[in-house]
N, C-alpha and C positions, 0 to 999 in steps of 0.2 A: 504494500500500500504506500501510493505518496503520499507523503503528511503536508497541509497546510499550514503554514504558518503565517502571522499576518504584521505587517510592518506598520506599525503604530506613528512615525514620524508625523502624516499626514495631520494627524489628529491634534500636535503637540504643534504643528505648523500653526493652525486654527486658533488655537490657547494663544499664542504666543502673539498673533496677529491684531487683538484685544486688550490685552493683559486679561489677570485675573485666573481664574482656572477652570474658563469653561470654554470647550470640553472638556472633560477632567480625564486624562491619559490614565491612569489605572483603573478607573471605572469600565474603560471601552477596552482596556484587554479583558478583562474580567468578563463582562460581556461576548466579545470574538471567545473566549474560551466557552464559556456558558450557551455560547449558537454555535459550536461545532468546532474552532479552527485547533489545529493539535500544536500549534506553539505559535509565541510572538516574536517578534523580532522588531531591534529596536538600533537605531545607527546615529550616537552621539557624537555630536561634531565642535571643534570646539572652539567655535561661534557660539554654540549650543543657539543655536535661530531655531531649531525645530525639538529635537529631545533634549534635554538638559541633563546635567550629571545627576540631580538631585533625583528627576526622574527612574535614573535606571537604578538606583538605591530603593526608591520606593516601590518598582515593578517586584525586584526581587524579592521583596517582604510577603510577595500576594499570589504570583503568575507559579501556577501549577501545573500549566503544561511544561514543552519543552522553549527554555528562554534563551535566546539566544542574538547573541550582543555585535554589531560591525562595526568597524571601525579603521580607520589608519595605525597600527601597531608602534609607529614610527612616533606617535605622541605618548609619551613618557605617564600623563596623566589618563589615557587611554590603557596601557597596559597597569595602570598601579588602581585603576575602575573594577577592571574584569578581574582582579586577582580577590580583589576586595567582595566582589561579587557572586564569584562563584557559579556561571551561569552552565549552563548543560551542553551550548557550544561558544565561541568565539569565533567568529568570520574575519580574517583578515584580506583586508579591501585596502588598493592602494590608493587612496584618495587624495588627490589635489590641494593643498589650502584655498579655497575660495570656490571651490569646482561645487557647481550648485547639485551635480549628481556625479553619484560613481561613474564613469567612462569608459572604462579598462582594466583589464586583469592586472596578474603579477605575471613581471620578464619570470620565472621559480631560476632560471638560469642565471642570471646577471647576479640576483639579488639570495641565491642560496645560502651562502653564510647567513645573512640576517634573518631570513624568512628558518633556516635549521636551529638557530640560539632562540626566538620566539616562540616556533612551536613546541621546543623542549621546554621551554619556562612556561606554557599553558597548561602540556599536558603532563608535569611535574603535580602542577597543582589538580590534577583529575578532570580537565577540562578539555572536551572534544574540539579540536583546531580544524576547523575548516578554510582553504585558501581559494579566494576569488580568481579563476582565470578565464582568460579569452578561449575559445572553441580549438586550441591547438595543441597537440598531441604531446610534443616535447615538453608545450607546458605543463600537463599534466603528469608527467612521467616527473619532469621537475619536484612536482608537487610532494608526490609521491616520495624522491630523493630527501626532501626538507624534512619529512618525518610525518607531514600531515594524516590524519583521519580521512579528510573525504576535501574534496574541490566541489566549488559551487562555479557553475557555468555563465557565465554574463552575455544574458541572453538580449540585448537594445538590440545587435544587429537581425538575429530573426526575427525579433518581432519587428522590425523594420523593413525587412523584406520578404515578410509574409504572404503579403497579398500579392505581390509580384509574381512568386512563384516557390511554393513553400517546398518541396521537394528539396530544390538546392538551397534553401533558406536553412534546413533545417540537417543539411547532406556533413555537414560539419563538424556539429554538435553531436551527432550519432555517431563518427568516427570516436570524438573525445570523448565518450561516458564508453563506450568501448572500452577507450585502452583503459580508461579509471576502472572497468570493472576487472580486466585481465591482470591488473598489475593493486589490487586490489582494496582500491578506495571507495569510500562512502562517494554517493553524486548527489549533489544539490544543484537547484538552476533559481536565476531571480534577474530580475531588472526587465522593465514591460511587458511580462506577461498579462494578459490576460484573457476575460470572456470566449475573446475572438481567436485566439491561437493556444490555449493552454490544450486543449486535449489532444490536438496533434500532437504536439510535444512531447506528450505523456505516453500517446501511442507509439511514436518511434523510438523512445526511451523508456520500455514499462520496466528498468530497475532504479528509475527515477527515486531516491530517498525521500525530497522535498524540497519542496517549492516555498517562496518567498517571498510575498506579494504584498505593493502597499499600494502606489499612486493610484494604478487602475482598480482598484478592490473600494479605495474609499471614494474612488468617483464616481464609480456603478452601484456604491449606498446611498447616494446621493438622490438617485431615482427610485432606486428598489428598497431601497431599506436597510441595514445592515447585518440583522440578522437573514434575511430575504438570501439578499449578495453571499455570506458566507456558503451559505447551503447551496448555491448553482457552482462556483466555485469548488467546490465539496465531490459536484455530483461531475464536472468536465475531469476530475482526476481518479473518478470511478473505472 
């Protein structure tokens, strides 16, 4: 089974845009868990314009599924977060200072010293390290060299060339969850999934682990509902 997970940002976007605390971000994981979703995920930036550190302290006190935190590794108060925290995975995403979204995987090659001393220092502490890359094979064998658990696949460009022509949209992605499964990593996928494309994906990849869904998840509650959305969501990774 793929699990759902649901990325909270969106929500913390909203809060932050008013002041005050409403939406109130642990209410609406609480909620996503309570309509279905099997973990949250949450990507603290440190701007903190959308999650806030205070946030991911008080997710931890409540979030009963599986929690699981993203971030750039490469910030000092990002790794002294998650150690503190103790979440069920850690996603390490190379993210840009000021980069409004994740964009790109990890070089696992270029950057394998640092990415092999971080994922030893997460999963020292009993925490599953999953590493962000682009749909390419070396990287994932990279991945795999660092010490990682499982790679999460950075999906903008299929779901960018979906409509075009999903076939070779998606011809790529199925090589890399391939070699992740032959050389024997967890696979996660995230970044613009949704409605529209997620059960392909899932079809061409049914040892899919989980999936990672916020902007398109809280824009489709927007019309449907949000416990509504979790459940169709739910039922395209059936």
């Amino acid at each position: 089974m793929t699990r759902l997970s649901v990325n909270i940002n969106k929500i913390a976007t909203l809060r932050n845009s008013r002041g005050g605390d409403n939406p109130n971000v642990v209410r609406t994981a609480l909620d996503c868990e309570r309509f279905g979703a099997q973990g949250i995920t949450v990507h603290p930036r440190p701007d903190e314009r959308h999650i806030r550190y205070q946030d991911v302290l008080d997710l931890k006190e409540v979030v009963t599924t599986e929690f699981n935190i993203e971030g750039n590794p490469t910030e000092k108060k990002f790794v002294e977060l998650v150690l503190q925290t103790q979440p069920a995975q850690v996603t390490l995403v190379p993210d840009a200072l000021g980069a409004i979204t994740s964009n790109a995987g990890w070089d696992t090659i270029t950057h394998r010293d640092r990415l092999t001393d971080l994922v030893q220092t997460f999963k020292s502490a009993g925490i599953r390290v999953s590493v962000f890359v682009d749909p390419i094979e070396a990287m994932v064998e990279g991945a795999k060299i660092c010490g990682a658990d499982r790679v999460e696949l950075y999906t903008e460009p299929y779901a960018a060339e979906y409509f075009d022509n999903r076939e070779e949209a998606v011809a790529s992605y199925v090589r890399a969850a391939n070699v992740a499964k032959e050389v024997g990593l967890g696979l996660n996928a995230g970044h613009d999934l949704s409605l529209d494309n997620l059960r392909f994906l899932k079809q061409q990849i049914p040892h899919l682990d989980e999936v990672s869904i916020g902007h398109a998840l809280i824009c489709d509650a927007l019309y449907y509902g949000l416990e509504n959305t979790i459940q169709m969501y739910l039922r395209e990774l059936e």
